[in-house]
N, C-alpha and C positions, 0 to 999 in steps of 0.2 A: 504494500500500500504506500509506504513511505516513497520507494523508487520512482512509483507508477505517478506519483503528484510530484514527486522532483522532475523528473523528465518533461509531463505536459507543462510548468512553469517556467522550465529552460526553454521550451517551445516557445514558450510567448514572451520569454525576454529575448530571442534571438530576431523578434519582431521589431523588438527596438533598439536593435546593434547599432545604427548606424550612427549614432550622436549621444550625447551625452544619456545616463542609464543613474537613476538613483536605486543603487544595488539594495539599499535596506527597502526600498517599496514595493520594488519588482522582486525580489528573492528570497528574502531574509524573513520579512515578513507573512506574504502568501502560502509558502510552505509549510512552514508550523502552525498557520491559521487552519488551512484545509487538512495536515493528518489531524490538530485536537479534534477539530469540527467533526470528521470520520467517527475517530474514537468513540467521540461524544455521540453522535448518532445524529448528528445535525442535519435535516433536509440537504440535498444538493441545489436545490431550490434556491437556499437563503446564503447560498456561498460567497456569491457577490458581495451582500449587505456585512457577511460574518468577515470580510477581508479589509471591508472600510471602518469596520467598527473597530476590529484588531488595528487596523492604521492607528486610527483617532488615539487607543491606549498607549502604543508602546512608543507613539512621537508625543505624546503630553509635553507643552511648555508650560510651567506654571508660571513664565512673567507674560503671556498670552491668553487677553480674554476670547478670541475666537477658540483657542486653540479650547479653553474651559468650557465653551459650551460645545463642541464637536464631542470633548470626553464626557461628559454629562450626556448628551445623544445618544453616546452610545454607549454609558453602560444601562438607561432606560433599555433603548433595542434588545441588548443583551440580557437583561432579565425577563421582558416580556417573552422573548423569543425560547429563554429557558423553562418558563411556566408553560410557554402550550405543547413544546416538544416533552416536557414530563405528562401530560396531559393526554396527547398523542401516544405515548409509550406505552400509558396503561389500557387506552383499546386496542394498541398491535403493537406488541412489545417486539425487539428486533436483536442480532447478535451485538450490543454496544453495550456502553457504559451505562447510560442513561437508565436504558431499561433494566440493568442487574440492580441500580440502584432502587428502581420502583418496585421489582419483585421483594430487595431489602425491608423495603418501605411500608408494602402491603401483604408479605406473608409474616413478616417475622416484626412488625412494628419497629423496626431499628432508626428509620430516620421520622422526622416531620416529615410535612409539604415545603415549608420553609427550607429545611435544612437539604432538603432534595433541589432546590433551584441552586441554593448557595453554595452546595459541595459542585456543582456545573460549572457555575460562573466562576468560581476560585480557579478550578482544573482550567477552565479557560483563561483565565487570563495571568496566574500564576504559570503554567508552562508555557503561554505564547511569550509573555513578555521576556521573560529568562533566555530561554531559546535563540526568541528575536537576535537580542542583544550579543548574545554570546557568539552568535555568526557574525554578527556586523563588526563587534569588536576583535575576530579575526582574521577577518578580511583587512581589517585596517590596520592590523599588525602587518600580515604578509605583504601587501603592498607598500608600504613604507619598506619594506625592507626585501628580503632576498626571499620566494618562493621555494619553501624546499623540496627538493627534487622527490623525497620518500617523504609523505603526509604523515605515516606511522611512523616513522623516527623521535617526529620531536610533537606529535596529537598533544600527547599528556600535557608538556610544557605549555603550548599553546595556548591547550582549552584553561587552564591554573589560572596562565597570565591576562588571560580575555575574561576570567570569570566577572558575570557584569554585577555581585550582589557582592559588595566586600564587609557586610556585615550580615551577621544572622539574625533571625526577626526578636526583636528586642525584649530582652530579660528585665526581670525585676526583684532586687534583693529581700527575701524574705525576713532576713537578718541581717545586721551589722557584719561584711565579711572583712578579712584584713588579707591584700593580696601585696607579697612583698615589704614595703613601707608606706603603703595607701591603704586607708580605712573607705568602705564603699559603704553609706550609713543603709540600714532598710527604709526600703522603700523606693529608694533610685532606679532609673532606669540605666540599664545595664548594653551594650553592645558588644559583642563579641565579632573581632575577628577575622573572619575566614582566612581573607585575603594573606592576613598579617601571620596565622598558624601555616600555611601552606609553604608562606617566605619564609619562615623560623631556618636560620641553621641548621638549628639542634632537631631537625623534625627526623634525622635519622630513618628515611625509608616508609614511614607512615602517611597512608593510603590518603589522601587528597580529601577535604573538608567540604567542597565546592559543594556535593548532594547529599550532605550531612552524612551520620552515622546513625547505625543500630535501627532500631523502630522507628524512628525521624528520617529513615535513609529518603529523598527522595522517590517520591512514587511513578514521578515523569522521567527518571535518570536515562532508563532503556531506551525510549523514546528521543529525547534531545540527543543522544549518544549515533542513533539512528539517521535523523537528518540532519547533523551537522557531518556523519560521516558521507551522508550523500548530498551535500550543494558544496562542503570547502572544495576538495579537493578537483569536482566535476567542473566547478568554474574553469579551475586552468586549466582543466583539458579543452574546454572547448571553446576557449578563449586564454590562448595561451599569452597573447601581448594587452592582455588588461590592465591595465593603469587608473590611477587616479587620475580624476579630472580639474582638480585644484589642489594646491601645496597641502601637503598631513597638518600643516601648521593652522589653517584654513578650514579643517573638520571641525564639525560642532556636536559638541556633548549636552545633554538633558541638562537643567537644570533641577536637579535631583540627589539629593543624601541617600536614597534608598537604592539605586539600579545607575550603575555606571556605562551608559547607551548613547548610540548617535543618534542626531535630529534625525540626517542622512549620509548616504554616501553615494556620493556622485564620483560615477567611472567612466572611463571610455573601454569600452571592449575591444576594440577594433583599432587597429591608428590608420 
């Protein structure tokens, strides 16, 4: 499934080889929109709408009022659109997510109705946005710099250094902890890391933080592991003299503490 939506997306960016290509619009984006969308059991229908809504999320400008109400749009769209496809589920329920969670929902009592839109719209926009970002932020390594000839050589490196979340979702101290020679009083809010345990020296060989550990391990890991291993490396093959289109110095990052992401990124495919 993964392939079969990277292939038709490389289709239709080769449509607009011949000039400027903003690669997080055209690639980065669409691809992780349409496999969650799949997963999720989203009509093919609403694909169009599920790609522009996915836009409006993971380019959010928070010093842009259009840009607040295009994100506002759509996350309405995106919850309306999760209520009736739960809706739809439960008179012809189908091989996806969606519907295992409604069998959850009405055989075993395990979720709400509420919690049945909410765990949708998280999966949606929690994996798109990661995802998004993590390809765009390694495209915009590689290009800036030397494309390497074996993708699998230095994946791991890459994926680490592009990770776009460099904190974990934020803790709060039940008690007074004492780490080092700093007292952290209870109650504070806490952020941890990733970024920062990943670069540790001392990490001695221990397994990459990027999609957590243990019961907290990311649920999407498989998945982003999936199409980032099918659009990085596909790009240079099939566009092997792709370039930036304006100096690295000239790329623009989200205005955001939470998700380290480009607005865009504009390429030439072709010289």
């Amino acid at each position: 499934m993964v392939q079969r939506i990277s292939a038709a997306t490389f289709q239709k960016l080769d449509e607009k080889a011949s000039g400027t290509v903003d690669l997080l619009k055209q690639l980065c984006v669409p691809v992780p929109a349409l496999v969650i969308g799949d997963l999720l059991g989203v009509p093919a229908d609403r694909y169009g709408q599920l790609r522009a809504a996915a836009t409006a999320m993971v380019t959010f400008d928070a010093s842009s009022r259009e840009s607040a109400v295009r994100l506002a749009e759509a996350v309405e769209w995106l919850a309306g659109t999760f209520t009736s496809v739960v809706r739809a589920k439960r008179d012809e329920p189908g091989d996806d997510l969606i519907s295992g969670w409604v069998r959850a929902r009405d055989d075993a009592d395990l979720l709400s109705e509420d919690e049945l839109v909410s765990l949708a719209f998280l999966m949606m926009l929690a994996g798109l946005e990661n995802v998004v970002h993590l390809c765009g932020n390694i495209f915009a390594t590689l290009l800036a710099t030397d494309v390497p000839a074996d993708w699998n050589d230095r994946r791991g490196e890459l994926m680490e250094a592009a990770n776009p979340l460099p904190f974990a979702i934020r803790r709060f101290a039940v008690s007074d902890l004492t780490i080092g020679d700093r007292i952290i009083p209870k109650g504070d809010t806490v952020l941890l890391s990733v970024f920062g345990a990943d670069s540790d020296p001392a990490r001695n060989g221990r397994p990459s933080l990027m999609f957590g550990r243990g019961p907290h391990y990311c649920l999407g890991a498989q998945v982003s592991d999936l199409i980032v291993d099918a659009v990085v490396p596909e790009l240079f093959v099939r566009y092997p003299r792709v370039r930036l289109a304006v100096p690295e110095s000239e790329l623009a990052y989200r205005a955001s503490w939470r998700s380290h992401g480009l607005v865009a990124l504009p390429v030439l495919l072709r010289e």
